[in-house]
Residue, then its C-alpha position, 0 to 999 in steps of 0.5 A: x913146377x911141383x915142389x912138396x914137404x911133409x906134415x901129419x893129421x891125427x886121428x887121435x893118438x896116430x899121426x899119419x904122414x902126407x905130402x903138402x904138394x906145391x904147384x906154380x905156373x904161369x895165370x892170373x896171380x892166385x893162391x889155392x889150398x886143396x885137399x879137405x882142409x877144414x877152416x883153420x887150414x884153409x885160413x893158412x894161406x893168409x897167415x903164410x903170405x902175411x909171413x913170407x911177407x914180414x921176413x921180406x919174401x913176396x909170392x910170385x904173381x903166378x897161379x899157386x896150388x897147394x895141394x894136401x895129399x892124401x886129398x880124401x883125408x880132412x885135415x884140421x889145425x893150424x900146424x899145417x902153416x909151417x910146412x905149406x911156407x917150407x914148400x913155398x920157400x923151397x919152389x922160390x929157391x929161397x931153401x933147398x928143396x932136398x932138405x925141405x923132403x927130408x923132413x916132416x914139419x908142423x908150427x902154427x905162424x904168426x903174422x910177424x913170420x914167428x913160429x907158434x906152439x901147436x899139440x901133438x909134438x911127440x906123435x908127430x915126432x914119433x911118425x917123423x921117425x918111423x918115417x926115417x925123416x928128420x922133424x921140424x917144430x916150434x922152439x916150444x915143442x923143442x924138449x916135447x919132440x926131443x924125447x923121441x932119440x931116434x929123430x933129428x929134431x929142429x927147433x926154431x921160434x922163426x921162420x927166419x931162423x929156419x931159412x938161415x939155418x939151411x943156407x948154413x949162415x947159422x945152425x939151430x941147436x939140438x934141443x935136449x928132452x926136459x927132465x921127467x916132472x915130478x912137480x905137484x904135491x903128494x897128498x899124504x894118506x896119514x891127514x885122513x884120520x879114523x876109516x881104518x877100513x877104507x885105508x885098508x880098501x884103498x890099499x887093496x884097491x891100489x895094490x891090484x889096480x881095481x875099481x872102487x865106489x865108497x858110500x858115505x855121510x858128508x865129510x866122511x873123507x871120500x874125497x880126502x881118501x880118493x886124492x891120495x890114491x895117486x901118492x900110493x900107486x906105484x910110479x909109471x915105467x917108461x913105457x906107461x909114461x910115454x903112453x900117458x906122454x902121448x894122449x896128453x901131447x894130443x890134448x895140449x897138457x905137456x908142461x914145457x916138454x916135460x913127460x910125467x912120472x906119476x899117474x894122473x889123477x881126473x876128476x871131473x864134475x858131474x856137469x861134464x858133456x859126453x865129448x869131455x867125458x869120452x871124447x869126441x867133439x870137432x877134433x875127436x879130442x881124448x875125454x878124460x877117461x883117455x887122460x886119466x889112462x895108467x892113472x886114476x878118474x875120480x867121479x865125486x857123486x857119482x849118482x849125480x852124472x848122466x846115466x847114458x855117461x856112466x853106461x858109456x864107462x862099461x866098454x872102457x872098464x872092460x877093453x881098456x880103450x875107447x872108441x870115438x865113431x864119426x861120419x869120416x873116421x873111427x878114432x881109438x884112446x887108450x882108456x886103461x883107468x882106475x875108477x874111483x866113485x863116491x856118493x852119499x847114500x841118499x840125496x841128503x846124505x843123512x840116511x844113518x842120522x834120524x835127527x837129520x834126515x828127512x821122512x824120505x829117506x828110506x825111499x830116497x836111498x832106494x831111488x838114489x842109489x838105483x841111478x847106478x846100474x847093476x852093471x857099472x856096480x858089478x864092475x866096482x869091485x871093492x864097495x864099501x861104506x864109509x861111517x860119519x867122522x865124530x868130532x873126537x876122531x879129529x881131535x882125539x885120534x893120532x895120524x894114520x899111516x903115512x903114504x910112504x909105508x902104505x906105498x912100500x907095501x903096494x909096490x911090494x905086491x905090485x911086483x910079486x903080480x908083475x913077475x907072476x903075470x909077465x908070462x901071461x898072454x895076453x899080457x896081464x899087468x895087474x890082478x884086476x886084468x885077470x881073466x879066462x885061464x890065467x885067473x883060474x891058474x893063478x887065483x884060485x882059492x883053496x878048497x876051504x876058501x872054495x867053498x866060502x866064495x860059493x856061498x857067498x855067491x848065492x848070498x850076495x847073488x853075484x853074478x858070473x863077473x862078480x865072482x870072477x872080480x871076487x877071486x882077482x880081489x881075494x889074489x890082491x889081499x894074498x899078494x899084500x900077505x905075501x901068501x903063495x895061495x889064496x886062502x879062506x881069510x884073503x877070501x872072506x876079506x874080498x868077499x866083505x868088499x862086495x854088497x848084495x844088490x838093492x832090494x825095493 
């Protein structure tokens, strides 16, 4: 006899439906999983009998196939546990196998028949949905699938309690989504005291979503300023924040099934592998550029990173999405980041202190600073460099701005882009995404700020990109202006974001 239920295998963000297909017949009493299943599947079938057996079911002692069609796809995990124990249970009549069919199911068992938390509950739910069936999950993935109305969703914490519930002897309630979260502390911008000038950058910087490296001495407030980015950034839209939800799902990081408001903020350490950075590994897991999507990725010494890593940031910077490549797949995340980079402007930090640096230090700025390449910088397009904080500026200087007005007037600009670019196609949701026509369209200076952006290409030697990324910067200063053209000062303020490149 064949009996079949349905479950998912991701191939990153997607989650593609296939049929765990059961076949009985009479042999030596065997249990056989097929289909590329890699270790974790494999040992399944162990976790599955154990909890047949916990709950008072024995297999029959007859030759048993459990086959993951389709067979050529590799299957990974331990989510697959659930739905080979629905296709056993429905082949022993222990539970209609027309309602088993009617759902895709995915839970990790334990030994004592209960039903484990597994990642991936709201992809899984969403092909659940596409695929007009109902959706089976772990009493703590419940809220997670939850979030996706347009499935029926059972939640259970047993096995048990799935059998009762379709024999009618008790019914498993709906679970209900969980409130958006909004946990987590704002940093406020006014604890920075004195860089004026990189308060004023990181506002420009948020208002059109560009990238930014600050240069500065230790403890000029790179990091402090970097923090407090995500307080000033606008909060996601519902689709932003399901995108988020659902890369986040993959990777484990939902919080009770709770989807996020605000934009993420990853900072990693200068120690991270590539998988961790890009993505990759057994799994093909998201790196943290993919978490970091719709928000922020904050790399902190930013010459101290492998250079093949940050090379490997350009592609991302410019498509938005990265590409994981294996011998059996090609994985795509979404990869639409906020790079925020901070460096000292030498080894020691000290370039501009005589008293403290040493007698390298002008080669050590040279060598130390060239680790970047030209074209990672020509995309970081406010560059700017932070002085020292004096003792005084702590003691004797007021608080600054508080993030709530600095995020007023984001967000004010943030909407005149919105309302200007949603007409653009493809669609352009900040100025920093602003290319080909439409920058020309809607960026482009007037003749006295022509002119200005032309001599300051010569001087800086800018390249094509650098010049483009100047008139999507000098477009942000105008939209915090309020200004319907770019000027000549919009422009002269972006122009004073970029540096001429090194000289040795």
């Amino acid at each position: 006899m064949s009996v079949q239920a349905y479950t998912v295998a991701f191939q990153g963000m997607e989650a593609r439906e296939f049929a765990v297909q059961f076949h009985l017949v009479s042999g030596l009493p065997a249990f056989s999983l097929v289909g590329l299943p890699d270790k974790a599947v494999a040992e399944s079938k162990e976790r599955v009998r154990a909890a047949l057996n916990a709950i008072g079911f024995a297999l029959p002692p007859q030759r048993i196939t459990i086959n993951l069609a389709p067979a050529d796809l590799p299957k990974e995990g331990a989510h697959y546990d659930l739905p080979i124990a629905l296709a056993l249970l429905a082949a022993l009549d222990v539970a209609p196998a027309e309602e088993i069919a009617r759902y895709s199911a995915m839970g990790e068992l334990s030994l004592d028949g209960c039903i484990g938390f597994v990642t991936g509950a709201l992809p899984a739910a969403v092909s659940a949905a596409a695929s007009d069936r109902g959706f089976i999950c772990p009493s703590a993935c419940g809220s997670e699938a939850a979030l996706v109305g347009a499935v029926q969703v059972l939640s259970a914490d047993s096995l048990l309690s799935l059998i009762k519930h379709f024999n009618g002897k008790s019914q498993l309630a709906a679970p209900k989504p969980a409130e958006p979260d909004n946990d987590g502390e704002v940093k406020d911008l006014a604890d920075v005291k004195g860089q004026e000038t990189a308060r004023r950058a990181l506002e420009v910087a948020a208002a059109g979503g560009h990238n930014m490296l600050m240069i500065g001495p230790p403890g000029a407030g790179k990091s402090m300023l970097a923090e407090r980015l995500p307080g000033i950034l606008p909060p996601m839209d519902p689709v932003e924040a399901l995108e988020v939800s659902m890369i986040h799902s993959v990777a484990g990081l939902i919080r009770e099934g709770r989807i996020p408001r605000r934009r993420p903020f990853m900072d990693p350490h200068h120690g991270a592998s590539m998988a961790a950075m890009v993505g990759g590994g057994r799994n093909a897991a998201p790196g943290q550029i993919s978490l970091a999507h719709n928000g922020v990725l904050f790399l902190d010494e930013l010459p101290e990173f492998a250079r093949p890593m940050l090379d490997s940031l350009r592609q991302p910077l410019e498509t938005g999405e990265t590409f994981i490549a294996r011998a059996n797949a090609h994985v795509r995340y979404p990869a639409r980041f906020q790079l925020i980079g901070a460096m000292n402007p030498c080894r020691c930090g000290h370039l501009a202190e005589p008293t403290l640096a040493y007698s390298q230090a002008p080669q050590c700025r040279l060598d130390y600073q060239g680790r970047l390449s030209g074209p990672l910088l020509d995309r970081l397009d406010v560059q700017i460099e932070l002085p020292a904080v004096m003792p005084s500026d702590l003691s004797g200087t007021p608080k600054g701005e508080p993030t709530s007005s600095v995020a007023a007037r984001v967000a004010t600009a943030r909407l005149r882009q919105t309302k200007r670019l949603e007409a653009t196609k493809p669609a352009v949701r900040t100025n920093a995404e602003l290319s080909g026509e439409a920058l020309e369209e809607v960026a482009a200076p007037d003749p006295q700020g022509r002119e200005l952006l032309d001599n300051a290409a010569n001087e800086l030697l800018l390249t094509a990109r650098g010049y483009h990324r100047v008139m999507r910067l000098a477009r942000t200063i105008t939209d915090l202006d309020g200004s319907p053209t770019v000027r000549k000062p919009h422009v002269a303020e972006a122009v004073g974001y970029r540096r001429a490149p090194l000289k040795r």
